[in-house]
C-alpha positions in Angstrom: 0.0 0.0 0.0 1.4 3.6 -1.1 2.4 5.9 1.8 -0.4 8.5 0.6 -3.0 5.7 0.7 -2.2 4.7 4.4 -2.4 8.8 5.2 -5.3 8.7 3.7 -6.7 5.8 5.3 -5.7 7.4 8.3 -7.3 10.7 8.1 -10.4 8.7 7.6 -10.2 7.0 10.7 -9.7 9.9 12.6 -13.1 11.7 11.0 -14.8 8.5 11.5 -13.6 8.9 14.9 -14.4 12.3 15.6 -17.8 11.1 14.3 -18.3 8.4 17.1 -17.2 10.9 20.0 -19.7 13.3 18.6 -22.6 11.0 18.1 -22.1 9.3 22.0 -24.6 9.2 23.8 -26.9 11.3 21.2 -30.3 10.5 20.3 -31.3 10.8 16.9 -33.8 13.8 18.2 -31.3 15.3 19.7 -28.7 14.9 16.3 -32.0 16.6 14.1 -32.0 19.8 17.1 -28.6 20.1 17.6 -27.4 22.3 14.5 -23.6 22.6 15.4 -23.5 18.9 15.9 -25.2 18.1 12.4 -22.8 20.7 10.7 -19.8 19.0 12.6 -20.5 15.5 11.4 -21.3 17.0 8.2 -17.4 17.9 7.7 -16.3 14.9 9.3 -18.6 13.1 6.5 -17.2 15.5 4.1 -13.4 15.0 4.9 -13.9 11.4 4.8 -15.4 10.9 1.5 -12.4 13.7 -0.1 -10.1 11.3 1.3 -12.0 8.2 -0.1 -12.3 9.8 -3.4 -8.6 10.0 -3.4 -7.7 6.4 -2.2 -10.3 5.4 -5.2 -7.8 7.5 -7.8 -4.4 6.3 -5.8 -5.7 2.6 -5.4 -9.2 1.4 -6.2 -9.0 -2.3 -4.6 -8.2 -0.1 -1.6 -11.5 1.6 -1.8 -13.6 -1.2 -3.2 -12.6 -2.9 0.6 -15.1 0.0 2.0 -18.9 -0.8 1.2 -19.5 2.6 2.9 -16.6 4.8 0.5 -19.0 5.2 -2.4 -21.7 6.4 0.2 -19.9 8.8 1.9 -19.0 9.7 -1.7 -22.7 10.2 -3.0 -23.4 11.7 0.3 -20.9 14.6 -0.2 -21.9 15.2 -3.5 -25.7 16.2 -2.0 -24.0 18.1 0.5 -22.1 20.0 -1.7 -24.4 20.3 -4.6 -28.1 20.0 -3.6 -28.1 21.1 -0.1 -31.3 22.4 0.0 -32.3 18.4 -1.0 -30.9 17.3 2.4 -33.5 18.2 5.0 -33.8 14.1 6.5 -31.7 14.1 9.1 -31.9 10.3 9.4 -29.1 9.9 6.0 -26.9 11.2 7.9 -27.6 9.4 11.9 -27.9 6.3 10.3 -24.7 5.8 8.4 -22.6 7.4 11.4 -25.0 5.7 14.0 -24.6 2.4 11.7 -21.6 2.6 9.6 -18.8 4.3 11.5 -18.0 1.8 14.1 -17.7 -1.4 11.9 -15.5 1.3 9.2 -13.4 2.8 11.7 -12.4 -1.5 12.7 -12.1 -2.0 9.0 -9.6 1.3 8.7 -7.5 0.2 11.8 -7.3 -3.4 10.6 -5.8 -2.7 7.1 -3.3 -0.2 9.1 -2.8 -3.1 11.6 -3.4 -0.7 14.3 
């Protein structure tokens, strides 16, 4: 694996993360009210899915390893683009409530951390 790829990696494992201390202990109702929290995970969601859509142009079997990569992907892309598209909360609470903790283990494995 290229050094770049394993930074990569890395920085997504450190948004995911970030993600998992944000979301402890929250409710979904409480994700939807809080809008400094949402924003947050937002960027973390954001940061991750730049990083994926780097490890896809560095090394694709890399990326294919990550069911969630082309999800954060699409997810960025209606962050970015159609904004005013993402007013269901629940995208976003369900793949960090239900994705980040098996992708962060999947990260940290491949790194052998």
């Amino acid at each position: 694996m290229k050094d770049r790829t394993k930074k990569l990696l890395w920085d997504c494992a450190e948004q995911a993360d970030n993600i998992l201390v944000g979301m402890k202990d929250k409710t979904a109702q409480q994700f939807k009210e809080d809008k400094y929290l949402k924003s947050a995970i937002e960027r973390f969601l954001e940061r991750m899915a730049i990083a994926f859509i780097s490890i896809k142009n560095d090394d694709e079997k890399i990326f294919n390893l990550f069911e969630e990569a082309p999800r954060l992907v699409a997810l960025k892309n209606r962050l970015t683009y159609a904004y005013e598209m993402i007013n269901d909360y629940l995208i976003i609470w369900e793949l960090c409530h239900d994705s980040m903790p098996s992708l962060v283990h999947k990260i940290k494995k491949l790194l052998k951390l």
